[in-house]
C-alpha positions in Angstrom: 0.0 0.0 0.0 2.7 2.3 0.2 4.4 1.7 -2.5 0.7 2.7 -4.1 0.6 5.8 -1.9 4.3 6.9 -2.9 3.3 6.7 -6.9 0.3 8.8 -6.1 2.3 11.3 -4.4 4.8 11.6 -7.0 2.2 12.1 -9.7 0.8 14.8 -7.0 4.1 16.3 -7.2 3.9 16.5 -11.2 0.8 18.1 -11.3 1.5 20.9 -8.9 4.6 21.4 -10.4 2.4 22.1 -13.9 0.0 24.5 -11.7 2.8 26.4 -9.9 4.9 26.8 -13.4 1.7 28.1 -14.7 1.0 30.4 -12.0 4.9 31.8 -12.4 4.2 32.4 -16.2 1.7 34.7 -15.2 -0.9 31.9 -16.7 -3.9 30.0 -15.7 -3.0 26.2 -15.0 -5.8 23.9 -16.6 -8.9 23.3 -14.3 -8.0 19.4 -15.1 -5.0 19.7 -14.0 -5.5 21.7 -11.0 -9.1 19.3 -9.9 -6.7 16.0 -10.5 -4.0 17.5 -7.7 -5.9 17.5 -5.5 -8.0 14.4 -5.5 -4.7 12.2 -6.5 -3.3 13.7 -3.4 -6.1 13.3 -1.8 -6.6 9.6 -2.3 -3.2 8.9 -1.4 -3.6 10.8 2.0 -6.5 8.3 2.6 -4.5 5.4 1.7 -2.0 6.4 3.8 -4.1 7.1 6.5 -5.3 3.7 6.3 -2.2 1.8 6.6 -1.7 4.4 9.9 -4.9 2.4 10.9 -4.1 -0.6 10.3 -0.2 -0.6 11.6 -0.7 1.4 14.7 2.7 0.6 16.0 4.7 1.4 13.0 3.5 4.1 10.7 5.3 7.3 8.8 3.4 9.8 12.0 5.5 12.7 10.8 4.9 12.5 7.4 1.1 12.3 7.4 1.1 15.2 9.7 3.1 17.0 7.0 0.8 16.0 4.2 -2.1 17.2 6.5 -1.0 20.6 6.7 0.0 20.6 3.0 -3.4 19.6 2.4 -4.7 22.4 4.7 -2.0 25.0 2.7 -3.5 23.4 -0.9 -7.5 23.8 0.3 -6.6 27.8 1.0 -4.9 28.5 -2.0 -7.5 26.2 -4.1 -10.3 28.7 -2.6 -8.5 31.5 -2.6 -8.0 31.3 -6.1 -11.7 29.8 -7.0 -12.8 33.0 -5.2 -10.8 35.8 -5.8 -8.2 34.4 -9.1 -5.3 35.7 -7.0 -2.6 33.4 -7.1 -0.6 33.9 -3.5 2.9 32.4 -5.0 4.6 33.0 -1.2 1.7 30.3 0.2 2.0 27.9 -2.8 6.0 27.9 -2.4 4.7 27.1 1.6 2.6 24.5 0.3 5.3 23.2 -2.1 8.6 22.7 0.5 5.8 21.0 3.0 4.6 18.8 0.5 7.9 17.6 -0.5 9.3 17.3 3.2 6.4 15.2 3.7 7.2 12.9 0.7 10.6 12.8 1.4 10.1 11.7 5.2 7.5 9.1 3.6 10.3 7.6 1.2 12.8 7.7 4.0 10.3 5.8 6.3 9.2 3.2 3.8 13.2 2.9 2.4 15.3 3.4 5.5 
């Protein structure tokens, strides 16, 4: 499961790297692009939340806090811009290094 979760993160990773790249061009990213980010990440947040559940001795505790408050950081800017069509770079780059902490502390757990 996650080796599942990890493949969904990565692709995650893709997509908001499209979105931010977009937002730095001064350009709207795709609504595709933007709706999949979030329910990719999404899912894998519930899949790793899952295994938490079901290995309650052993689970990556520090990374799915991480991905929780990336989540949180990627719900505010998704609003934010549904609402308003600003595009607050300094939170997204926030959202970003979180994000890719998280990930990284989730390969080190399931690698190390």
């Amino acid at each position: 499961m996650l080796y599942i979760t990890i493949a969904l993160f990565a692709i995650a990773a893709v997509l908001g790297l499209i979105i931010l790249l977009k937002w730095l061009s001064k350009n709207d990213a795709p609504k595709g692009v933007i709706y999949s980010h979030g329910i990719i990440a999404a899912i894998a947040l519930v899949l790793i939340t899952v295994y938490a559940l079901q290995n309650p001795t052993n689970y990556p505790q520090f990374s799915i806090i991480l991905f929780v408050l990336g989540a949180l950081g990627g719900f505010y800017l998704f609003f934010t811009n549904l609402k308003s069509k600003t595009r607050p770079l300094g939170i997204a780059f926030v959202h970003a290094l979180v994000a890719v902490a998280a990930f990284v502390a989730l390969l080190i757990f399931t690698f190390v």
